[in-house]
C-alpha positions as CSV (number, residue, x, y, z in Angstrom):
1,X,9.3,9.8,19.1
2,X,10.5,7.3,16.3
3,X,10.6,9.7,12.5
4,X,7.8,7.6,11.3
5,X,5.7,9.1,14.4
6,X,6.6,12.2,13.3
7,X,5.0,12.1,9.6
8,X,2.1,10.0,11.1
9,X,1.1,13.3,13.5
10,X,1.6,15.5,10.2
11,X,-0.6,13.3,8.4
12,X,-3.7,13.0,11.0
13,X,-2.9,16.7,11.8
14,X,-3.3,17.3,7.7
15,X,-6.4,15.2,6.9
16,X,-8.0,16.5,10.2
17,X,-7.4,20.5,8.6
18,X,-8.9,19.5,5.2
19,X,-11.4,16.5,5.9
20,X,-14.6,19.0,5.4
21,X,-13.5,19.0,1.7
22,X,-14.0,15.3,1.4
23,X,-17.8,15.3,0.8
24,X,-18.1,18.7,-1.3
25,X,-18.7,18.0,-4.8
26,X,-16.6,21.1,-6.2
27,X,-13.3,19.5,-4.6
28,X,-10.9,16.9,-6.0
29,X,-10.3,13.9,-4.1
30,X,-6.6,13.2,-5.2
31,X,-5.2,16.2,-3.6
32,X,-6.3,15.6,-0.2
33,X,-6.2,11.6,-0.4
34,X,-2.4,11.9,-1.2
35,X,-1.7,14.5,2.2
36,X,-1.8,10.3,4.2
37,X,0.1,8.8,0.7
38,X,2.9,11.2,0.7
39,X,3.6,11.0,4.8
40,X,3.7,7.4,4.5
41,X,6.0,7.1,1.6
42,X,8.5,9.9,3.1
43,X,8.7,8.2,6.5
44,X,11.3,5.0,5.1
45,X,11.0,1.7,3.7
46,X,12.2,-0.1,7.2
47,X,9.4,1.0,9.4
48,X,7.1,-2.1,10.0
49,X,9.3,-4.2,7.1
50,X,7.9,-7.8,6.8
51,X,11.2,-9.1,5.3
52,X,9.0,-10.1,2.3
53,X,10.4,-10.0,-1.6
54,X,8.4,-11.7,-4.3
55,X,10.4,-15.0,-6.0
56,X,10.9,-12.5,-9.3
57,X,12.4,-9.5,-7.2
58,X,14.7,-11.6,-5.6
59,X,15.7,-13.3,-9.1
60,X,16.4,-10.2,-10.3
61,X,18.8,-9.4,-7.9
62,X,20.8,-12.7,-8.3
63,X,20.5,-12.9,-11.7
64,X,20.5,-9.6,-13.6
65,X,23.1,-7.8,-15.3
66,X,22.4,-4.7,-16.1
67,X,21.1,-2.2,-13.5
68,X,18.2,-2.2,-15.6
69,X,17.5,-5.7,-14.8
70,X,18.4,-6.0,-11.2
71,X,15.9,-3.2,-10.6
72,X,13.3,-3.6,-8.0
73,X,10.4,-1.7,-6.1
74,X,8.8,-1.4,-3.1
75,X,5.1,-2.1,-3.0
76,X,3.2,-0.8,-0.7
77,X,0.9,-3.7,-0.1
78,X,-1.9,-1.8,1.7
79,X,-2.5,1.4,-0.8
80,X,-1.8,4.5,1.0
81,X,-4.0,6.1,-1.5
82,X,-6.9,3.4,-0.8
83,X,-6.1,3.6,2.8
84,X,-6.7,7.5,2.9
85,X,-10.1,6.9,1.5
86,X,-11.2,4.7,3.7
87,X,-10.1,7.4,6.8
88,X,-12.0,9.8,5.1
89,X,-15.0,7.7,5.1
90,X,-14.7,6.9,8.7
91,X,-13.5,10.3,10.2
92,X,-15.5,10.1,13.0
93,X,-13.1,7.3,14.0
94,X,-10.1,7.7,12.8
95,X,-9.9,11.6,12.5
96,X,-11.3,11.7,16.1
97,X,-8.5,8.9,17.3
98,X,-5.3,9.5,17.1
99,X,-4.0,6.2,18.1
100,X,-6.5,4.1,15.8
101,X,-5.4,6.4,12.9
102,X,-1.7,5.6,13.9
103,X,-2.6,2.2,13.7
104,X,-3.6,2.4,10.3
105,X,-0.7,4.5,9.6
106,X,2.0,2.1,10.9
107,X,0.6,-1.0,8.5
108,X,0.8,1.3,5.6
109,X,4.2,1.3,6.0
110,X,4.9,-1.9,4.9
111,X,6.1,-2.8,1.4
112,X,7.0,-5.7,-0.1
113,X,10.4,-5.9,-2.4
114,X,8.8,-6.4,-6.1
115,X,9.8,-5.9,-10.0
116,X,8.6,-3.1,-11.7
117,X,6.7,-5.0,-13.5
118,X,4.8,-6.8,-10.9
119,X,4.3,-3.6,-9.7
120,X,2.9,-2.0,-12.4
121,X,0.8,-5.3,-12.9
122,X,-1.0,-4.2,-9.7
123,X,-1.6,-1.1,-10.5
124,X,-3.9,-1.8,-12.7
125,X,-6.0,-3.9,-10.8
126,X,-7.5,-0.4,-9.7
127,X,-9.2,2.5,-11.4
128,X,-10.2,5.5,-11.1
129,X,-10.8,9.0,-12.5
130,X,-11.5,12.0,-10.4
131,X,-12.8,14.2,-13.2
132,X,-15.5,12.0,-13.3
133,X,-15.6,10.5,-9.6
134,X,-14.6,7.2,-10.6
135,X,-13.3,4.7,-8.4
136,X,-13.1,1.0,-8.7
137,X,-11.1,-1.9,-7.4
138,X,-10.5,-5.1,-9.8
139,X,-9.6,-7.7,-7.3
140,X,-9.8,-7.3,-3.8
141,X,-6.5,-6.8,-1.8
142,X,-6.4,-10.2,0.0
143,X,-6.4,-11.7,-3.8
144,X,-3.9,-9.5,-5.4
145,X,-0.7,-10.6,-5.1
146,X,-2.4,-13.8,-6.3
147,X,-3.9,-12.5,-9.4
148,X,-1.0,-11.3,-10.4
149,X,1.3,-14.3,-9.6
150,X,3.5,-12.8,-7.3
151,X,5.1,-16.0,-4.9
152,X,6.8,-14.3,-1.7
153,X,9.8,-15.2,0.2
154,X,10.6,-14.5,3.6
155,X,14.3,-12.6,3.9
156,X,16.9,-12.8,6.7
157,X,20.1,-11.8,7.3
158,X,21.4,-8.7,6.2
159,X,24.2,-7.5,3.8
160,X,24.3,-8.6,0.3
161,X,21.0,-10.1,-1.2
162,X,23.0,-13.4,-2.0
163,X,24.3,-13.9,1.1
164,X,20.4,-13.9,2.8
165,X,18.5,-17.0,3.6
166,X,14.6,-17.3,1.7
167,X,12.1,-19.0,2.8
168,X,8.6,-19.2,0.6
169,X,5.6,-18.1,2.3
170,X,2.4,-17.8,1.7
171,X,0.4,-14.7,0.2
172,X,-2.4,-15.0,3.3
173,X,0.7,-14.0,5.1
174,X,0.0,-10.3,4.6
175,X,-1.7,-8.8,7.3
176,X,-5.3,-6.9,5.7
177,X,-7.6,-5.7,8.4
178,X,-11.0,-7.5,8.2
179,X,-13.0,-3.7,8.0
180,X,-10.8,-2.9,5.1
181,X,-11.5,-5.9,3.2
182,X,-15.2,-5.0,4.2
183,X,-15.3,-1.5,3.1
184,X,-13.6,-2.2,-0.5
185,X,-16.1,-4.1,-1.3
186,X,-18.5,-1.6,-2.4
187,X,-15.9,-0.6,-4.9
188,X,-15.1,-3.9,-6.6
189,X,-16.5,-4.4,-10.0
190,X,-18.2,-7.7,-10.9
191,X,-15.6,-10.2,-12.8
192,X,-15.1,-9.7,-16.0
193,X,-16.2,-6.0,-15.9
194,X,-13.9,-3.4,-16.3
């Protein structure tokens, strides 16, 4: 068993334990959406790695002088927190299935090299508000990277980030599953209205 398997069976094991809270009204969602974002942050940035880095990130590493300015991020392009949601939603699936959970699990691994900026850019394209059960999604996550003018590069080659080959890609190159892009549609807001 690779590690990442490992903190994909603690997460379905996890969710499974507390999905009953999901639909009662007394409970907070955060704490038991972030059980799936913390196992997928802890289980490291190379499993499923799409050698992508956004034109800025990759700037910054060439470029900047300070630490301060050579600092980048890893975004995970698929929202662990977004992802968790959507499980709970469709626990008789993926709470009944280990392998199609592990299957989501595995492409929420992925992140993309960004700058904190970009980074924080997209984090704004959602919102939401427990307190108040408030949950909405700007753009949807096929259109992201676009909105917020990220241009990607393929990596290769290892070592120092100089010494690596790019190559630009496009954006549609990120893998979304079509019953994700489905399902967040009930929570996107009409342009224009935030």
């Amino acid at each position: 068993m690779e590690r990442w398997e490992h903190y994909c069976e603690n997460s379905y094991d996890c969710m499974r334990a507390v999905k009953h809270k999901w639909y009662d009204p007394n409970k907070l969602k955060r704490p038991i959406l972030r059980l799936f974002y913390c196992d997928v942050s802890s289980c490291n940035y190379h499993v499923n790695n799409p050698s992508l880095i956004s034109e800025n990130a990759r700037n910054n590493l060439f470029y900047g002088k300070t630490k301060k300015e050579k600092k980048i991020v890893r975004d995970h392009y698929l929202s662990p927190q977004f992802i968790s949601r959507f499980i709970y939603d469709n626990q008789e699936i993926y709470l009944n299935d280990y392998e199609k959970f592990k299957q989501l699990f595995y492409i929420s691994c992925s992140v993309i090299i960004v700058t904190q900026d970009e980074n924080d850019a997209l984090a704004l394209l959602t919102k939401s508000d427990d307190k108040n059960s408030i949950f909405n999604i700007l753009i949807p996550t096929d259109k992201k990277y676009d909105h917020v003018g990220i241009k990607l590069l393929r990596y290769s080659g290892s070592g120092k980030w100089t010494n690596r080959e790019y190559k630009s890609v496009p954006n549609s190159v990120l893998s979304i599953p079509s019953e994700l892009l489905e399902y967040e549609k009930q929570y996107l807001l009409e342009e224009g209205v935030a």
